[in-house]
C-alpha positions as CSV (number, residue, x, y, z in Angstrom):
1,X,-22.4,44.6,-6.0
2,X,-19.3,47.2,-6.4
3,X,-16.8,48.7,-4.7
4,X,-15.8,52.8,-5.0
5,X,-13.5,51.1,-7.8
6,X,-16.2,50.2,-9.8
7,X,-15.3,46.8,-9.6
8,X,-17.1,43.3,-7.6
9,X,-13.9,41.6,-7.6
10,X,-12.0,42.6,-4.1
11,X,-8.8,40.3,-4.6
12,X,-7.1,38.3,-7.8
13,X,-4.3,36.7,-8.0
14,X,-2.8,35.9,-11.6
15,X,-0.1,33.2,-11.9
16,X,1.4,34.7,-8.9
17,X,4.9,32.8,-8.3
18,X,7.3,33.2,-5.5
19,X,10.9,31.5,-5.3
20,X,13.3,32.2,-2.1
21,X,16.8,31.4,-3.2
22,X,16.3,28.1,-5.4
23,X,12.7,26.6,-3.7
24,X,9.5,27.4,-5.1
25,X,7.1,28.6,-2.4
26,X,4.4,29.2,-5.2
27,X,3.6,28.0,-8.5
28,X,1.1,30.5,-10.6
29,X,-1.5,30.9,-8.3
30,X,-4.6,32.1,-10.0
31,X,-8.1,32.7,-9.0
32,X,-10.3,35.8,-7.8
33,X,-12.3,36.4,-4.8
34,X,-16.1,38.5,-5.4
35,X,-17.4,41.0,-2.8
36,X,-18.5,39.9,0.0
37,X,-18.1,36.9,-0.1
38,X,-16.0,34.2,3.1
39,X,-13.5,32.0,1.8
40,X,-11.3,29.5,3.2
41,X,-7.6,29.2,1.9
42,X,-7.1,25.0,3.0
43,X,-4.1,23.3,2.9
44,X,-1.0,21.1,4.8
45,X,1.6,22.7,6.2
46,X,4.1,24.4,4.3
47,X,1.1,24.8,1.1
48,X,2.4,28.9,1.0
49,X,-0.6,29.9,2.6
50,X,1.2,32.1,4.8
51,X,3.5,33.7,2.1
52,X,0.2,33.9,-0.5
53,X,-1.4,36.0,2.0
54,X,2.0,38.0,2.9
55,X,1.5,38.6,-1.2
56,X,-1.8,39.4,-1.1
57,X,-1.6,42.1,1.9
58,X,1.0,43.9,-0.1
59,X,3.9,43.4,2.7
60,X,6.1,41.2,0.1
61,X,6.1,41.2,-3.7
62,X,5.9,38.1,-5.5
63,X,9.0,36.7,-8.1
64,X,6.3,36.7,-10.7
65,X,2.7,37.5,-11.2
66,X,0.2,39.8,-10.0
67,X,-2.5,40.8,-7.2
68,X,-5.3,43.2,-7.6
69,X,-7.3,44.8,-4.7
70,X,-10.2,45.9,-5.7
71,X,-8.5,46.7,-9.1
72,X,-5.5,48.2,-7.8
73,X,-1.9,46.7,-7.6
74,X,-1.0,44.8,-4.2
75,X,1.3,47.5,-2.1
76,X,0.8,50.6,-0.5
77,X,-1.9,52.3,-1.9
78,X,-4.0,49.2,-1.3
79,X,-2.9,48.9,2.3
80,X,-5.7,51.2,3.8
81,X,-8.2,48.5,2.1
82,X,-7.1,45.5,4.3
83,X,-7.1,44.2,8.3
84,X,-4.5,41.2,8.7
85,X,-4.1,39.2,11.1
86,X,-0.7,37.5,10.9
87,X,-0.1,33.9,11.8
88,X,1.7,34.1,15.2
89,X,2.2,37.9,14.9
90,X,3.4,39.2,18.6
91,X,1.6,42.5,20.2
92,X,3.9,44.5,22.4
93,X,3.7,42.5,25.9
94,X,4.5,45.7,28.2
95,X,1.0,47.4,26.9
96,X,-2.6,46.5,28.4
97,X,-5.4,44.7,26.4
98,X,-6.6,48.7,26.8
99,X,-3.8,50.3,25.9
100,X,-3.1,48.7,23.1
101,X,-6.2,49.3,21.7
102,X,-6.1,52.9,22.3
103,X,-3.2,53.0,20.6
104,X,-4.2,50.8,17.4
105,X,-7.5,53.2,17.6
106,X,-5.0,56.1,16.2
107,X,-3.0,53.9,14.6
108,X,-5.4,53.2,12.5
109,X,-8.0,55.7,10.6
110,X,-10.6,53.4,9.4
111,X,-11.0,52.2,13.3
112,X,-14.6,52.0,14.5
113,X,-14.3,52.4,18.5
114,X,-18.3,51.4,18.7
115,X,-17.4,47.8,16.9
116,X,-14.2,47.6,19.3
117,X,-16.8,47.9,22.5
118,X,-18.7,45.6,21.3
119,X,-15.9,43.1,20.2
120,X,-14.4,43.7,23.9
121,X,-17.7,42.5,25.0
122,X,-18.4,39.4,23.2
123,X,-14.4,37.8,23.2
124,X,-14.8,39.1,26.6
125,X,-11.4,41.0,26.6
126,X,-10.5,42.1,30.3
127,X,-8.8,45.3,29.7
128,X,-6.8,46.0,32.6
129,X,-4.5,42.6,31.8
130,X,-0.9,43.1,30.6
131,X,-0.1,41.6,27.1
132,X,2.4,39.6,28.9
133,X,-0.3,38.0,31.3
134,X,-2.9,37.4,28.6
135,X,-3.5,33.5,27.9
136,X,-2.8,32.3,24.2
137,X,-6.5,32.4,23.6
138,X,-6.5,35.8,25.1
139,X,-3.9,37.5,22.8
140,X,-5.7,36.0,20.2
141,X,-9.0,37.1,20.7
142,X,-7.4,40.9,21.0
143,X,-5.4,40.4,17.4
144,X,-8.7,39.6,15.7
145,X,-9.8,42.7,17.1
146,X,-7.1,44.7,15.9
147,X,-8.9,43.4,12.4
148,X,-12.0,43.4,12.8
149,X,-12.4,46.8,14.8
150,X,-11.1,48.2,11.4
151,X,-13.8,49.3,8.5
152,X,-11.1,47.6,5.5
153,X,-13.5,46.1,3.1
154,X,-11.0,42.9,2.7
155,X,-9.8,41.0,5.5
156,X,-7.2,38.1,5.4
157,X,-6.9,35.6,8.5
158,X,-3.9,33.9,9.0
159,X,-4.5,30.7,11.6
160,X,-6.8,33.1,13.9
161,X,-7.2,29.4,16.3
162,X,-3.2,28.7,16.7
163,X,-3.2,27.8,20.2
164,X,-6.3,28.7,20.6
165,X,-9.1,26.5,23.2
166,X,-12.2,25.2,21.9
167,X,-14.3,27.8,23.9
168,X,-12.1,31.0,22.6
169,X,-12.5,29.4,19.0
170,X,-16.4,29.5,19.2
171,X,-16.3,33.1,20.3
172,X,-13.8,34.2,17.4
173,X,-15.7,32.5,14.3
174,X,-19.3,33.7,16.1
175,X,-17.8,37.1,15.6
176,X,-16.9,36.6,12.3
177,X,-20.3,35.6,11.3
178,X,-21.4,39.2,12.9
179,X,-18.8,40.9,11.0
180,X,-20.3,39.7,7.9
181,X,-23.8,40.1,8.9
182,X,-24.4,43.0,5.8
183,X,-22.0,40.8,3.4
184,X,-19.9,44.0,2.6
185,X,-16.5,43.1,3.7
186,X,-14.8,40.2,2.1
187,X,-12.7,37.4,4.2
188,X,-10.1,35.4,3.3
189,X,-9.1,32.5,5.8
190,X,-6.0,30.7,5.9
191,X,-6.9,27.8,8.6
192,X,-6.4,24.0,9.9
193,X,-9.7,24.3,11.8
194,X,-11.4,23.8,9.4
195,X,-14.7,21.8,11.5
196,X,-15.3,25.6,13.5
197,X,-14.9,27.5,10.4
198,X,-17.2,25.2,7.6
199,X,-20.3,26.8,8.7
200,X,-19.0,30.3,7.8
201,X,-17.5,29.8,4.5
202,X,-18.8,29.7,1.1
203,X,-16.4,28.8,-1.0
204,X,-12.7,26.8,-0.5
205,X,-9.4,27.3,-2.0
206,X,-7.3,24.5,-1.6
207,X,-3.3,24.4,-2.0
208,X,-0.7,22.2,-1.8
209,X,2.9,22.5,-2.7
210,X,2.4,25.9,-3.9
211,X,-0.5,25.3,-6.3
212,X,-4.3,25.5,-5.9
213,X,-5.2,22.3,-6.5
214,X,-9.2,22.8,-6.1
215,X,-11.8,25.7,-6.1
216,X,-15.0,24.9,-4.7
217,X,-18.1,26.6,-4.1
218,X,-19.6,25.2,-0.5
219,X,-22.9,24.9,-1.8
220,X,-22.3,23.0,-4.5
221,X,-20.5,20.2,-2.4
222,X,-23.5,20.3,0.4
223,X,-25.1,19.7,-2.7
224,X,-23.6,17.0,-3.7
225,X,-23.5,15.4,0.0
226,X,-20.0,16.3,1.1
227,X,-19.0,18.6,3.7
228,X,-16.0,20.9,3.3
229,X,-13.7,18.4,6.0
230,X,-14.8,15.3,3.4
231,X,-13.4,17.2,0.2
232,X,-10.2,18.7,2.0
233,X,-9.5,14.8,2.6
234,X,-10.5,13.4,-0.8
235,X,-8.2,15.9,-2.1
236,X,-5.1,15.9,0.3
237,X,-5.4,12.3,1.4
């Protein structure tokens, strides 16, 4: 399975490194993520998820090391090739749910208004709300489809359940799963919630203190009789 690149590999990180002023955020991250495939970026607070997926989008350059997007260098020209949802990004708060969307419609080119219907549908979006008005959940289910309305072939998810209630967490990883129904676009996930999301992945990255400290694929642990929660504690615990 390729890409217009020629390549199955949609993101790789090699001994990627980042340092702000004397502390060590990252520590040679390294590992590669196929087409297509879901995975979950797991870890404690402060891991450098965040800042590993800030590196990945291309928004910040790492102190050492290296990301590939589909075989091109992190930055610019691989900006058209990924959605991101932040973690506790901010929408403009004077804007409608509708407005907004109208405006991230030409905003972006790669923005399919068909997938946005039916995304309004689904996380049941009321249009007519003010930004301001919306619920946590509410502004969160219109974020993810600022992403997912998009056609990028690599997605990265940053928290997409902070603050989030149980109900509007259902709806968002249910529209995940449809997102990846033809396994074309690629997801990475940096979450704590991780009992909604286990269904969805297959495969973990875990990090802590700035390192990946385990790789597994999800089938291979169901295999084995442990569910994603059970080796997230054996490791971290």
């Amino acid at each position: 399975m390729t890409n217009d690149t020629g390549t199955s590999i949609a993101l790789e990180c090699r001994q990627v490194t980042m340092k702000v002023r004397k502390k060590e955020i990252l520590n040679e991250v390294t590992f590669s993520l196929e087409k297509g495939r879901i995975a979950g970026l797991l870890g404690p607070n402060g891991a450098g998820k965040s800042t590993l997926l800030s590196i990945c989008s291309g928004l910040m350059e790492p102190t050492s090391g290296s990301v590939r997007i589909f075989g091109q260098p992190a930055g610019i020209e691989t900006l058209r090739s990924i959605a991101v949802l932040p973690d506790r990004g901010k929408l403009p708060e004077w804007l409608t749910a509708g407005e907004w969307l109208a405006f991230a419609g030409q905003l972006y080119p790669d923005w399919d208004f068909e997938r946005e219907e039916q995304l309004v549908q689904s996380l049941r979006i009321n249009l007519g709300t003010r930004i301001s008005a919306q619920s946590r959940g509410e502004e969160a289910r219109l974020q993810l489809i600022s992403c997912l309305a998009r056609t990028s072939p690599l997605v990265l998810l940053d928290e997409p359940f902070t603050g989030v209630d149980m109900i509007s967490r259902e709806q968002i990883a249910s529209s995940v799963v449809a997102d990846l129904a033809d396994g074309e676009r690629t997801f990475l996930i940096a979450t704590h919630d991780i009992r909604e999301m286990e269904q969805l992945f297959d495969r973990i990255i875990l990090i802590g203190n700035g390192r990946v400290v385990a790789d597994n694929e999800v089938d291979s642990l169901r295999e084995q009789g442990t569910s994603v929660e059970s080796r997230y504690r054996e490791v971290f615990s």
